[in-house]
N, C-alpha and C positions, 0 to 999 in steps of 0.2 A: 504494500500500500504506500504510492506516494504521495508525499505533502505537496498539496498545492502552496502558490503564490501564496494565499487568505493566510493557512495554517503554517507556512514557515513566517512569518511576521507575529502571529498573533503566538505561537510557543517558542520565536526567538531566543527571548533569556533559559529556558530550559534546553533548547537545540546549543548554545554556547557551551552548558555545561558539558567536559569531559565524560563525567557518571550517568548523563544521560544521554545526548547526542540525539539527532535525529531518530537512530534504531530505538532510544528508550522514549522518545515521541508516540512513535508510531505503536509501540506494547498498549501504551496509556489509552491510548484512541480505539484501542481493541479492546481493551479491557472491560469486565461489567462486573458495578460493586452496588451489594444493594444496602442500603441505609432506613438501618429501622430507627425511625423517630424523626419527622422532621420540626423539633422542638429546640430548644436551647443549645444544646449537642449539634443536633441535625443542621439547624443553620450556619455556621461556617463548615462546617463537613459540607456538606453540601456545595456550596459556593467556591469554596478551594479545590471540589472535585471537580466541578465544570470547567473554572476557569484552569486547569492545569489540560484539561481536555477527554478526561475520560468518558471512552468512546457511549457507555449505555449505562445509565444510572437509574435503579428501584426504590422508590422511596416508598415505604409502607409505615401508613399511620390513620388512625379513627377520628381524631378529634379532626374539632372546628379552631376556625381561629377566632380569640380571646382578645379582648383589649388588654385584658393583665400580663398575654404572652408578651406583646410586643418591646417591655422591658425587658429582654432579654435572645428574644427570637427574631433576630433581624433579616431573619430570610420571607418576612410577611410584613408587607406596608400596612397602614391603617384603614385601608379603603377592602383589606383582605379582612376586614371582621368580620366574624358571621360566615365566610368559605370554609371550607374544605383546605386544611392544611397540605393535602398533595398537591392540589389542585394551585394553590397559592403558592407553593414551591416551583414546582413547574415554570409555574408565568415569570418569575422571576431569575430562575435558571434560566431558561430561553432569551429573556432580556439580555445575560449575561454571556451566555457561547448558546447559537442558534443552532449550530451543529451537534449539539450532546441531545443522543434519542432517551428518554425520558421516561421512562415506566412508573406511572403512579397506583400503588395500591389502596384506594381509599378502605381499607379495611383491618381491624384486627389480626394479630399475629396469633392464628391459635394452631392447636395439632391437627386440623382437618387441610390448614393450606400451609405451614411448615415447611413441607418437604417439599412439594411442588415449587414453591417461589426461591427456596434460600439453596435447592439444587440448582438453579439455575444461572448462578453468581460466581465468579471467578473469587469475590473475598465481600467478605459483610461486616459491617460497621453497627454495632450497636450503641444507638443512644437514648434509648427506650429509658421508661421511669419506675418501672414495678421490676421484681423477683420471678417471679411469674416466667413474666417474657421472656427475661435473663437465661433462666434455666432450659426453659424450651429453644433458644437460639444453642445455644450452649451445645445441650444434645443432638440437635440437626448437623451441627457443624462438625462435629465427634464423626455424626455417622457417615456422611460425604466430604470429610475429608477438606473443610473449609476455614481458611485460615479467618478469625475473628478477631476484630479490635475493639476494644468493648473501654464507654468510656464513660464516667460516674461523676455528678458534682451533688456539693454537699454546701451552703451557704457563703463559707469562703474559700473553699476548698473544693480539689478535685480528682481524680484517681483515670491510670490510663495505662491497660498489660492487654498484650496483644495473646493470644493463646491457639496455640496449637497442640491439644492434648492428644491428638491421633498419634502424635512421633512419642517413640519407647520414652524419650529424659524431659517432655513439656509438661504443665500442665495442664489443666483444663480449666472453665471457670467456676467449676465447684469445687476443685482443688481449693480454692480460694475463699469461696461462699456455698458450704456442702448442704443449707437449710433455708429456710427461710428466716431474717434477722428479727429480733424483736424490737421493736424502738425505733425505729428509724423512719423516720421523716420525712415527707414530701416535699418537695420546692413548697407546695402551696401554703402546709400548714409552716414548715422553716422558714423558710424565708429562704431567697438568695440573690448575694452581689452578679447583677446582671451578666459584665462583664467578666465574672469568671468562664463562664460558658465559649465567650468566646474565646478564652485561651484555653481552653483546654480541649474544645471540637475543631480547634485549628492543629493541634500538637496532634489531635486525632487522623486527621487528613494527611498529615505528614506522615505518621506512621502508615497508613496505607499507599501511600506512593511510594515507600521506603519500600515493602512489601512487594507491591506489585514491579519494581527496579529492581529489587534485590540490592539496596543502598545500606550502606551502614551496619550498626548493629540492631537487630529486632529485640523488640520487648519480649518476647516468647521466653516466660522463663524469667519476666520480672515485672514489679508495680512502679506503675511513677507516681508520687504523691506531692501534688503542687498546691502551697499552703501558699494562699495570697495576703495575710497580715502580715504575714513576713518576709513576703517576698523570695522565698525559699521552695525548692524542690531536690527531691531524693528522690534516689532508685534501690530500692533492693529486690533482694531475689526470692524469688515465689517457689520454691521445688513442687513438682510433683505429688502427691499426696500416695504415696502405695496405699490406702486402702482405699481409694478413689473408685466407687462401684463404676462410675461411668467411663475413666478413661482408661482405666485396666483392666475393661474385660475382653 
């Protein structure tokens, strides 16, 4: 697949780079990553996924858009309240690369369409809000073999490990959260600093491009935990869980 005139100007600064070059252009433009949540998280994932170029993006999400989201979810303008969160993603992707085909699932992630949608994605991004979904992303991605980057905020803080528990030495993401937690908190009823979301569904976007290039070092195998009062983030390492019923059977 060659880059036209349009797409060598508009992925220029990527084509510069040595680690990516044109061949790691053209991977991106082929790629298909599907992004569950287009909420807080969702929004610069999303926007950093188009505009770097990836070729087919699925956004699956239920809700409407909120006047209360738009402190945080800047991938829906205000004229988007009352829509359809795919649907308001969408329009605003397209605004931004006309070229990225677009799959919206205006629907719930449950175990009747699981396997169907998240088989069909080269790599998935979770930015979903409940346990629930977590776990059932989780296990689909176990069973087909689907590298996940899975990314969590918390009022002023926020959490981002990429997991590949299908490999012998990764884990999984119930290596990490084997239950459902008790106490824990919603953006709605916590509260949270807007812009946390956006740094940490951008660090999200990066780690999938790292992914899909094969750049750098992967999170596979560790947590990043980015504390915004102090302007501080660590990384440590996540092992494996051996009694992990789900990724070591």
């Amino acid at each position: 697949m060659a880059l036209n005139d349009e797409q060598l100007e508009r992925y220029a600064r990527h084509i510069i780079l040595k680690e990516v070059g044109g061949h790691g252009q053209q991977k991106l433009m082929k790629a298909k990553v599907l992004v569950i949540g287009a909420g807080g998280l969702g929004s610069p994932l999303l926007m950093y996924l188009a505009a770097a170029g990836i070729g087919t993006i699925g956004i699956i999400d239920d809700d409407i858009v909120d006047l209360s989201n738009l402190q945080r979810q800047t991938i829906h303008m205000t004229d988007a309240v009352g829509q359809d969160k795919t649907s308001s993603a969408l329009k605003t992707i397209k605004a931004l690369n006309p070229d990225i085909n677009v799959i919206p699932y205006q629907e719930r992630l449950t175990e009747k369409n699981a396997e169907e949608i998240i088989s069909s994605y080269d790599i998935i991004a979770d930015g979903c809000d409940n346990f629930t979904t977590r776990f059932l992303v989780n296990d689909m991605c176990l069973k087909h073999k689907k590298p996940l980057i899975s990314g969590a905020l918390s009022q002023f803080d926020g959490q981002l490990a990429t997991f590949k528990g299908y490999a012998p030495d990764k884990p999984c993401y119930r290596c990490l959260v084997p239950d459902h937690p008790r106490g824990v908190l919603s953006c709605a009823e916590a509260g949270i600093l807007g812009a946390i979301a956006g740094v940490v569904g951008s660090m999200q976007a990066v780690e999938v491009l790292k992914e899909l290039l094969d750049l750098g070092d992967s999170l596979a195998g560790k947590l990043l935990i980015y504390d915004a009062l102090s302007a501080t983030s660590r990384t440590i390492k996540l092992p494996k869980d051996p009694g992990c019923k789900y990724c070591n059977g």
